[in-house]
C-alpha positions in Angstrom: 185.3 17.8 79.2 186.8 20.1 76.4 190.4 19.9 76.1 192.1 23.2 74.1 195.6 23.1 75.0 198.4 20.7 75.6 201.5 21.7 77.4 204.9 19.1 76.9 208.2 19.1 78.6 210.8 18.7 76.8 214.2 17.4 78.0 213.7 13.2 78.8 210.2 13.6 77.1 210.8 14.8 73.8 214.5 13.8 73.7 217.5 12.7 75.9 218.7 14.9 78.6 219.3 12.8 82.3 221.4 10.2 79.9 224.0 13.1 79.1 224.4 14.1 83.0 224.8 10.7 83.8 227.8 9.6 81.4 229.1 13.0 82.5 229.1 12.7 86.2 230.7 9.2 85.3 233.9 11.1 83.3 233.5 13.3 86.7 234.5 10.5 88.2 236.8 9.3 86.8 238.2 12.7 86.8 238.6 12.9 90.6 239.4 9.3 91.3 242.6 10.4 92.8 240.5 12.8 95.1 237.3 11.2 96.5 235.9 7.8 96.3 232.6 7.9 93.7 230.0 7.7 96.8 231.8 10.8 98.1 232.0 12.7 95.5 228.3 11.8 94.4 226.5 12.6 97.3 228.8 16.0 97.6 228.0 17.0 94.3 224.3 16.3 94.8 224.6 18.8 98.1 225.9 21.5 96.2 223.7 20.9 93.3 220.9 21.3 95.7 222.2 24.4 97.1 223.0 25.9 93.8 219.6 25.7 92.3 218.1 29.2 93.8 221.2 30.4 92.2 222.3 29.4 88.8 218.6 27.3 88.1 218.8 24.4 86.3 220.8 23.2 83.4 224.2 22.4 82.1 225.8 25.5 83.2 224.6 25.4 86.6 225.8 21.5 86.6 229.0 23.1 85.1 229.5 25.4 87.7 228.6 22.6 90.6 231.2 20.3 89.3 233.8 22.7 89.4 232.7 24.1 93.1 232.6 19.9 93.7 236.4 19.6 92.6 236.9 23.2 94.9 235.9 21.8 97.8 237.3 18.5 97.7 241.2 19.6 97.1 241.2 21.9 100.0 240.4 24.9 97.2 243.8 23.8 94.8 242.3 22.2 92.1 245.1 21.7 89.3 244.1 23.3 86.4 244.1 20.5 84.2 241.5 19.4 86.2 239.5 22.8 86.0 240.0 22.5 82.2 238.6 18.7 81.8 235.5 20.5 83.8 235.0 22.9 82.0 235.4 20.6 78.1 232.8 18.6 79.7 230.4 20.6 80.5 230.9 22.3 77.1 230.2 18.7 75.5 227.3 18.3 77.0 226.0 21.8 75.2 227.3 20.2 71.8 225.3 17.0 71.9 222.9 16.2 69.3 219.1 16.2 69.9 217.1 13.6 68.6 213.2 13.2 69.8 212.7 9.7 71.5 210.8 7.2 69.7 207.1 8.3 69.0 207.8 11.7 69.8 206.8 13.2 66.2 203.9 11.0 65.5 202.4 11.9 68.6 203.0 15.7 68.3 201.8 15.9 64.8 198.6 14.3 65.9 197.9 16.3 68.5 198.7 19.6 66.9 195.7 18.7 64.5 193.3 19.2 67.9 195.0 21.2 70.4 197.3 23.9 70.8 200.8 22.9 71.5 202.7 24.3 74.5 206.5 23.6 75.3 207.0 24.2 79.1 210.6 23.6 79.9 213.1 24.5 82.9 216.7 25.3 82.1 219.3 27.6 80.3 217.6 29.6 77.9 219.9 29.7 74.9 220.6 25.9 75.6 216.7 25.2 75.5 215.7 27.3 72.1 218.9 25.5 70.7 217.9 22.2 71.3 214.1 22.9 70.3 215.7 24.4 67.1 218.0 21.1 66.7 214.8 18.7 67.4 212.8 19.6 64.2 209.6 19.9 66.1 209.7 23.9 67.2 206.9 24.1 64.1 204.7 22.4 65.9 204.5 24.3 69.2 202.1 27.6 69.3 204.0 29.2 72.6 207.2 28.0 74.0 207.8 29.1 77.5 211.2 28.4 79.2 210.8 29.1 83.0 212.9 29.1 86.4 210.6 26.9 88.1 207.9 24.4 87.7 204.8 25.3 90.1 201.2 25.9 90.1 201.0 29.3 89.5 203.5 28.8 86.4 200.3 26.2 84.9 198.0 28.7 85.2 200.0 31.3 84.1 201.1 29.6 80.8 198.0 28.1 80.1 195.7 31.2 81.0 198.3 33.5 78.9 198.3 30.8 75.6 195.0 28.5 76.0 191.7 28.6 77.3 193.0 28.0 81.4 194.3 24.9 83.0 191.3 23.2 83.5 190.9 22.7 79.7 194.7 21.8 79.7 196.7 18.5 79.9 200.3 18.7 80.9 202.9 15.9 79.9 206.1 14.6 81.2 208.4 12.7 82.8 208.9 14.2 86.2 206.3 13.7 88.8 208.1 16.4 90.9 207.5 19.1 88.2 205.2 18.1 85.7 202.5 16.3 87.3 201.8 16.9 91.1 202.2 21.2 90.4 200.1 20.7 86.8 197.4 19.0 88.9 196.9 21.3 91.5 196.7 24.4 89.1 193.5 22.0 87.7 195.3 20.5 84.8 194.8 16.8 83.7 198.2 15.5 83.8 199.7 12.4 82.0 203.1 11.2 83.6 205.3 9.5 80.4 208.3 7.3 82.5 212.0 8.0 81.1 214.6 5.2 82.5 216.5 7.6 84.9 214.9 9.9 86.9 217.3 13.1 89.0 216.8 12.6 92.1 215.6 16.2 92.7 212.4 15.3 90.3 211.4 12.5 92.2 207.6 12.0 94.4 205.1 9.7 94.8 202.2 9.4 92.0 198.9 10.7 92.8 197.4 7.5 92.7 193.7 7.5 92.4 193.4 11.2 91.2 190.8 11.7 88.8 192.9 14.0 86.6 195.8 11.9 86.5 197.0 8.8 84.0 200.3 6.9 84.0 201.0 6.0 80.3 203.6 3.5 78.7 205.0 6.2 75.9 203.5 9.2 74.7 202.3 7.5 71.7 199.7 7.0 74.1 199.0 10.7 74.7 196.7 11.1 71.5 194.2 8.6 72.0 194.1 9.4 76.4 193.5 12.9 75.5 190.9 11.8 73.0 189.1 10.1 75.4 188.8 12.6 77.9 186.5 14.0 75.4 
């Protein structure tokens, strides 16, 4: 099988992203102690997360924007406004931190761009995306970047049709089952799942265990030599 292209995600593949929600949900927290008990506030922030997404997409200002409807609904609609403000310097943190590619991340891409044409395929806030790509280092080493609203079949084989030689001469990898595998396989990618320690619980789903176009690997220093041998 000839392999052409090679589309990565980018945010807990290439570098840290679910780490920064998480310590921010926890100032969240901590911010409306006084207001709701954590498992309250948790699983009403994940219901209007959920709702939210066909709306703002995904992303730190659609987090943003969930955290203050969050802190709306649980004061009866009078948030103080030091409280608004603390919201808000959050979510404005979270566009300021640094990017730095995980371990491997730059071996592995510069290997692979020898061989194969390099695809970004990332969900989230534009500006925020191409800023963090530009912070990274690696934005060289991509042929097409394509930032997109949702994660789906028809986005593989438009992506790989429109910058490679179709999906089934294209590998997709990633972190998220939900969005990078399962969607990547049935366009007719192969599709190589690379674990990150925490998981949103929106990108979670069973492996395809036993498909023939599927491989779990241990990092994605991995990726060069699976891809290889596909060959």
């Amino acid at each position: 099988m000839r392999i052409t292209t090679v589309g990565l995600d980018a945010d807990d593949t290439l570098w840290h992203n679910e780490t920064i929600f998480r310590l921010t949900q926890d100032r969240f927290r901590g911010l409306m102690a006084e207001v709701a008990p954590p498992e309250q506030l948790d699983a009403k922030l994940a219901e209007i997360e959920k709702r939210n997404l066909r709306l703002y997409g995904y992303g730190v200002k659609g987090f943003t924007l969930s955290m203050l409807e969050t802190a709306m609904e649980l004061t009866g609609n009078e948030p103080p406004g030091r409280l608004i403000a603390e919201i808000l310097a959050a979510g404005r943190q979270m566009l300021t931190e640094p990017v730095e590619p995980l371990p491997g991340v730059e071996k592995a891409l510069a290997e692979l761009s020898r061989d194969y044409r390099l695809v970004l395929i990332t969900k989230g806030d534009l500006l925020h995306q191409e800023q963090k790509l530009a912070a990274s280092g690696l934005g060289d080493l991509f042929a097409a970047v394509e930032i997109v609203s949702e994660k789906d079949a028809s986005t593989y084989e438009r992506v790989f049709a429109r910058h490679g030689t179709g999906a089934a001469e294209a590998v997709m990898c990633g972190n998220s089952m939900r969005s990078d595998i399962l969607p990547a396989l049935e366009a007719g990618c192969f599709a190589a799942h690379v674990p990150y320690p925490l998981t949103w619980a929106h990108e979670m789903a069973d492996a395809p265990e036993g498909h023939p176009r599927f491989a779990e690997l241990h990092s994605i220093g991995e990726l060069p030599g699976w891809i290889q041998s596909l060959g």
